[in-house]
N, C-alpha and C positions, 0 to 999 in steps of 0.2 A: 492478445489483449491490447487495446487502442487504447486513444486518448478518449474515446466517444462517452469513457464512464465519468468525466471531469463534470460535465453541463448535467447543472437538474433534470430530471427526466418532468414532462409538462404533466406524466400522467399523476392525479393526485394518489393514488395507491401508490402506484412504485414508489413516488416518491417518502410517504409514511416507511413502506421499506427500506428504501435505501438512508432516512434517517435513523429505524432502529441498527442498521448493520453500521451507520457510521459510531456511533453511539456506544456499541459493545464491539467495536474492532479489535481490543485488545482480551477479551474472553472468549470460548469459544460459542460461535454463532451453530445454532439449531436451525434449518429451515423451515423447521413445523413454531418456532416462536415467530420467526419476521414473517409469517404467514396470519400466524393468529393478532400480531399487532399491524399488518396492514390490510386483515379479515378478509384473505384469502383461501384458496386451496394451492399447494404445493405445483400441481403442473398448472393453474396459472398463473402461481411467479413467475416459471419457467417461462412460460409464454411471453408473458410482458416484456421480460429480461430480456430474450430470444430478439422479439422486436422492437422494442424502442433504446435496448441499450448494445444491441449487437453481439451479448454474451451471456452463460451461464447466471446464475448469481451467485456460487459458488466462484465462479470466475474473477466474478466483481470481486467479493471481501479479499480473496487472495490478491487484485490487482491493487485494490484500497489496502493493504496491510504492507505490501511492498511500497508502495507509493512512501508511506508514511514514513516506513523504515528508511530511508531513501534521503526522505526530509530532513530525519531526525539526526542521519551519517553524514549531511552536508554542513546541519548546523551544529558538529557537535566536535570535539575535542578529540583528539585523541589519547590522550594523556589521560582522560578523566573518565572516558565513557567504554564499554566495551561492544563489539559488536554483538554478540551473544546475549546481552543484558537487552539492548535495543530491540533482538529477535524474537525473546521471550516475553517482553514488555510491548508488545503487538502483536500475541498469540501465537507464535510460531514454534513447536514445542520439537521438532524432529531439525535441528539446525544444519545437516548434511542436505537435506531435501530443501531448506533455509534457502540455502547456499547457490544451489545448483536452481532454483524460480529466481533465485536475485538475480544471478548473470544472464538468467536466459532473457529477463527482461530488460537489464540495462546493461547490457556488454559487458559487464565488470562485476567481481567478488564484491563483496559488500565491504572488505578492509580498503580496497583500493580504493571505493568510495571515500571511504573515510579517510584515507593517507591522502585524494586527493584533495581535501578542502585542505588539510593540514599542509600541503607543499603552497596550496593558495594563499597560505595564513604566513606562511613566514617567510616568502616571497615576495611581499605587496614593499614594494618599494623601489625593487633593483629592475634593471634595463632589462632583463630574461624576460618578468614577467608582464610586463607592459604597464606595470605600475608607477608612477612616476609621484 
């Protein structure tokens, strides 16, 4: 999974799709709905997918739902937020399987994420962190 799913796709279908999967990221996504709301058939989302976005569309929502998760572990507390609440609150209902898409895609647990903004936060100041 690349960065290639960031940039609007030019094609006006995909793009209908890839608005209803951003839109229900956090439910579970049916391909026969983002099909019927961008008034397709099933193998050619795949298609589209395949060629203008370089991936499944399965692929997307999962890389679109890490993404977010991601976002949400950078900008978030750790004292106040869990990571698990985060996971579930962007459809991710099996948190072992969670766990093991998150590292694979960005080197790190999804706590370490989170522990990292938290050493960034209370950090900002001293000569370790280039904070001045």
């Amino acid at each position: 999974m690349t960065g290639r799913h960031s940039a609007t796709p030019p094609n006006p279908v995909l793009t209908r799709a890839c608005e209803y999967i951003e839109a229900q990221l956090a439910q579970p996504i049916r391909m026969t709905d983002v099909c019927r709301h961008a008034g397709i058939s099933v193998r050619t989302l795949e298609r589209m997918f395949g060629r203008e976005m370089g991936m499944a569309p399965t692929q997307y929502i999962l890389a679109r739902r890490l993404d977010e998760v991601q976002r949400q572990l950078l900008a978030g507390d750790s004292q106040a937020i869990s990571v698990a609440k985060i996971a579930r609150d962007n459809g991710f209902t099996h948190l072992g399987r969670f766990s093991g898409q998150y590292r694979g895609r960005f080197g790190e647990t999804p706590t370490q994420t989170l522990n990292k903004e938290t050493a960034r936060y209370c950090c900002r100041g001293s000569k370790a962190s280039g904070y001045r």
